[in-house]
Every structure is written in structure tokens, then in C-alpha cells.
C-alpha positions as CSV (number, residue, x, y, z in Angstrom):
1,X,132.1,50.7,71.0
2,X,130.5,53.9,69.8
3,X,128.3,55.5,72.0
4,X,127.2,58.1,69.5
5,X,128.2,60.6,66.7
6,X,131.4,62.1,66.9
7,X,131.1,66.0,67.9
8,X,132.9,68.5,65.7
9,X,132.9,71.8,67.3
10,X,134.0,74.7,64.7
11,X,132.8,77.8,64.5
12,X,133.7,77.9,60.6
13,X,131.5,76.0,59.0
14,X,133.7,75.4,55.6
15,X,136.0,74.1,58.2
16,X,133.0,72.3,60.5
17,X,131.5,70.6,57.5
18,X,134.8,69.5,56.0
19,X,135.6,67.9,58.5
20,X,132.4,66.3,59.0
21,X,132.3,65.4,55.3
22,X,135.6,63.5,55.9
23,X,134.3,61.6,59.1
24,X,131.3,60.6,57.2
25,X,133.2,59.4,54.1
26,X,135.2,57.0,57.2
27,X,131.7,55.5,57.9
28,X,131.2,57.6,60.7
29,X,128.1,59.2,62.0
30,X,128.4,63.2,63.3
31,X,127.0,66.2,64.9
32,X,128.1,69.5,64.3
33,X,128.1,72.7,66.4
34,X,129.7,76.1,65.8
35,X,130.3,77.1,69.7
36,X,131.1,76.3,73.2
37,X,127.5,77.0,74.3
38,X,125.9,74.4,71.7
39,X,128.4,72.1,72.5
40,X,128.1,72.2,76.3
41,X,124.2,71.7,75.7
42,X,124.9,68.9,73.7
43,X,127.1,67.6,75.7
44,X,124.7,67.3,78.3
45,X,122.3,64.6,77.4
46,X,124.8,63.4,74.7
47,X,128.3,61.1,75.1
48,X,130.2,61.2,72.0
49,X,132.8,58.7,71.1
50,X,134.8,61.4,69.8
51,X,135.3,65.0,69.9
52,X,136.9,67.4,67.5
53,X,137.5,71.1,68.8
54,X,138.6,74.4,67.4
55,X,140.7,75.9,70.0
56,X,139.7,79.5,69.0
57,X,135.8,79.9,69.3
58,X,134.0,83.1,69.5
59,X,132.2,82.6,72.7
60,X,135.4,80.4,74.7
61,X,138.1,79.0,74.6
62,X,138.8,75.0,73.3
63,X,141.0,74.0,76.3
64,X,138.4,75.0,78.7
65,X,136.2,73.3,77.0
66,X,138.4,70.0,76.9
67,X,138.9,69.9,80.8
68,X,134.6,70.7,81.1
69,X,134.0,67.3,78.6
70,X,136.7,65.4,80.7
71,X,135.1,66.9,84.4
72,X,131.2,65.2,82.7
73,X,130.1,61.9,84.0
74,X,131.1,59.2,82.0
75,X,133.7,61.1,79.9
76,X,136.5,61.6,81.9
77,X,138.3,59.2,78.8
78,X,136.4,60.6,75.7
79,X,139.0,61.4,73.6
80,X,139.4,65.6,72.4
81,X,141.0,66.2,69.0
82,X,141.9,70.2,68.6
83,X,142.0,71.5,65.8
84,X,143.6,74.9,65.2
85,X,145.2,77.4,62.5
86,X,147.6,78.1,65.1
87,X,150.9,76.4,63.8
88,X,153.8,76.3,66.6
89,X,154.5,73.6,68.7
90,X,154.0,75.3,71.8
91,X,150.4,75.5,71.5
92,X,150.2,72.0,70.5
93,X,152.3,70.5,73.6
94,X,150.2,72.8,75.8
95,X,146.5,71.3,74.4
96,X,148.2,67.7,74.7
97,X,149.3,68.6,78.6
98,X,145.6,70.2,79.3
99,X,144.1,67.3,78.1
100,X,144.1,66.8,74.4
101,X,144.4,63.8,73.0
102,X,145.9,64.8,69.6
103,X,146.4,68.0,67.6
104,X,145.3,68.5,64.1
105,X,146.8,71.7,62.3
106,X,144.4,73.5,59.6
107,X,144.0,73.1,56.9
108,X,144.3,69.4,57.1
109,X,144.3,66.8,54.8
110,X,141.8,63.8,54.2
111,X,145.2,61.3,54.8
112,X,145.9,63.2,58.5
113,X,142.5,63.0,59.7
114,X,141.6,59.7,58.6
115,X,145.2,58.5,60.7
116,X,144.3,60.9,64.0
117,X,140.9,59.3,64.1
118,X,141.7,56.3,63.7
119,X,143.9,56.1,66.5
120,X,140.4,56.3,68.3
121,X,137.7,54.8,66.3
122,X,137.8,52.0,64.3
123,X,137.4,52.9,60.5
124,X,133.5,52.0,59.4
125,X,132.4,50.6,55.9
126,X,130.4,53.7,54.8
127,X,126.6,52.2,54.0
128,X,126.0,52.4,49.9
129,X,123.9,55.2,48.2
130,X,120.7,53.7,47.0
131,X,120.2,51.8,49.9
């Protein structure tokens, strides 16, 4: 059951709004922040469905921010996709073991986004333009 938009958190915001344009075109509803700060005030009076994070942001840093989501009441199981430029494994195996519940390398393609999320959220029926 969704309880809300998913968050995208990316302080790029060809990046941000790419991926919220690909969310949307899966029928799903989103909110977009470019920073820990917005995000954590969001956060607040807010429980997403779904989070995805940059794990490089200006003002912190993702993981943090992953175990601070998981540390709120009520979404200790909200699900944190990071996204990140960075393209080893390492860094991937680390944000899975700190909390993470997938990893997304940029750039990304519609095909791998759609199948991450979809591991967490049902695909919608987009509603039709006109209506």
C-alpha cells in the first residue's frame, strides 16, 4: 500500500528530474529534494513508500541519511535506493550492508529503474492526459 510519493533525493536536478520523470511515466506519484536538509524536513511529517538517494550530496552524506530514514518512526522498513556515479562494487556492497536496499549506478536506464522499483512498488497504470 503506498503511503505517499516516493522521495528522490539528488542534488542534480537533470539527474533528480530524470528520475522522477521515469517514476511518473511507472504511474507513480513523487517529491523531489536536492539535499539532506530538505529531505530530513520532509521526512518529518512525511512517510514515503519509497526513497531514492544520491550517496554524494553537498550538505551529507547518503548512508547517513539511510540509517536516519530507517532510525524514524514507522520507517524502520521503508525501503532506500542509492543512486550513485560511483561505479565499483565496494561502494555498492557497503550501501547494501549500511542499509540500502538496492543500488542504482548513474547514468541509468529507463529498463534498470523500472526493475529496481519494482521489486518495491507495484507498477501503476499511469492516469490518461486529457483527463
Amino acid at each position: 500500500m503506498t503511503k505517499g510519493p516516493v522521495l528522490v533525493i539528488d542534488d542534480t536536478d537533470d539527474v533528480r528530474l530524470l528520475v522522477i520523470e521515469c517514476l511518473q511515466q511507472l504511474g507513480h506519484e513523487t517529491h523531489g529534494v536536492c539535499s539532506v536538509k530538505e529531505a530530513k524536513e520532509w521526512l518529518v511529517t512525511n512517510t514515503p513508500p519509497l526513497v531514492m538517494l544520491d550517496i554524494m550530496m553537498p550538505d551529507g552524506n547518503g548512508l547517513d541519511l539511510v540509517r536516519w530514514i530507517h532510525a524514524r518512526p514507522g520507517m524502520a522498513d521503508t525501503p532506500v535506493i542509492i543512486m550513485s556515479a560511483i561505479k565499483d562494487q565496494e561502494t555498492a556492497q557497503d550501501a547494501i550492508s549500511q542499509g540500502a536496499a538496492d543500488f542504482l549506478h548513474k547514468p541509468m536506464e529507463f529498463k534498470t529503474l523500472a526493475a529496481k522499483v519494482g521489486r518495491f512498488l507495484p507498477r501503476k497504470t499511469p492516469p490518461k492526459r486529457g483527463s
